[in-house]
C-alpha positions in Angstrom: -43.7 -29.4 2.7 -42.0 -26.8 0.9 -38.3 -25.7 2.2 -37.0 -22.1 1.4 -34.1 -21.8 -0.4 -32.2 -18.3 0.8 -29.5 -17.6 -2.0 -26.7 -15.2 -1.8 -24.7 -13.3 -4.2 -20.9 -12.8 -4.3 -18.4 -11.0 -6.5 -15.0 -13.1 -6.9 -12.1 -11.9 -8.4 -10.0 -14.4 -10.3 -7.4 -15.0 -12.9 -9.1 -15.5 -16.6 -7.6 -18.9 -17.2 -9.2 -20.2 -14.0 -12.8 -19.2 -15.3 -13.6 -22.3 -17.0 -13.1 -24.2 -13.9 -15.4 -22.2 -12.1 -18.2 -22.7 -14.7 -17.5 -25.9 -14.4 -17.7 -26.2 -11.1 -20.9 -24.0 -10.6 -22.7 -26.3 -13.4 -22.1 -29.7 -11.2 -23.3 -27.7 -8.3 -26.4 -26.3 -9.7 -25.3 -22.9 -9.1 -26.0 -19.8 -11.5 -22.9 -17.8 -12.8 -23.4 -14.5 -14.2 -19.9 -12.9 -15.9 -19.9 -9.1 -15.8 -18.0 -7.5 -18.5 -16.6 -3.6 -18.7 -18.4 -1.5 -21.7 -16.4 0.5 -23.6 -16.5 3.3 -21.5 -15.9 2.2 -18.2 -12.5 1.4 -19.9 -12.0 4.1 -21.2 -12.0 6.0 -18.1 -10.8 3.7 -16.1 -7.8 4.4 -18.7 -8.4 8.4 -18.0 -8.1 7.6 -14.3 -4.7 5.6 -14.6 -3.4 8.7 -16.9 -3.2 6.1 -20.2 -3.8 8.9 -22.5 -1.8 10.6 -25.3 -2.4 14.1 -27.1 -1.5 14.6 -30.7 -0.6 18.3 -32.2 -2.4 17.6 -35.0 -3.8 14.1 -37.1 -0.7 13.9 -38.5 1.1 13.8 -35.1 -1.8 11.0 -34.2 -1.2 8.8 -37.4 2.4 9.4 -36.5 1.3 7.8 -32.9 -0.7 5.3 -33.9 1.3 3.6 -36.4 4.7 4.2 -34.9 
């Protein structure tokens, strides 16, 4: 006889330096861990939203910026 096995997914928010121990952890336990990075530009405009942007006059105004 067969038994169903109902699995459920859950999104956990944690501290980088504890993400070893959940691998860890979900390795003994047979579990499968999927890690879901931001591209590029869902941080970029997550930046846009928090108002982390600059303007330059000109690209000597953004070297200026960029280098100091």
């Amino acid at each position: 006889m067969q038994t169903a096995v109902i699995s459920e997914n859950v999104t956990l928010s944690l501290p980088q330096n504890d993400l070893n121990l959940l691998r860890s952890l979900a390795k003994k336990m047979g579990w499968v861990m999927r890690v879901q990075r931001k591209s590029g530009i869902e941080k970029g405009l997550e930046d846009v939203r928090k108002g982390n942007v600059f303007q330059a006059k000109n690209s000597e105004d953004l070297i200026k910026q960029i280098l100091g």
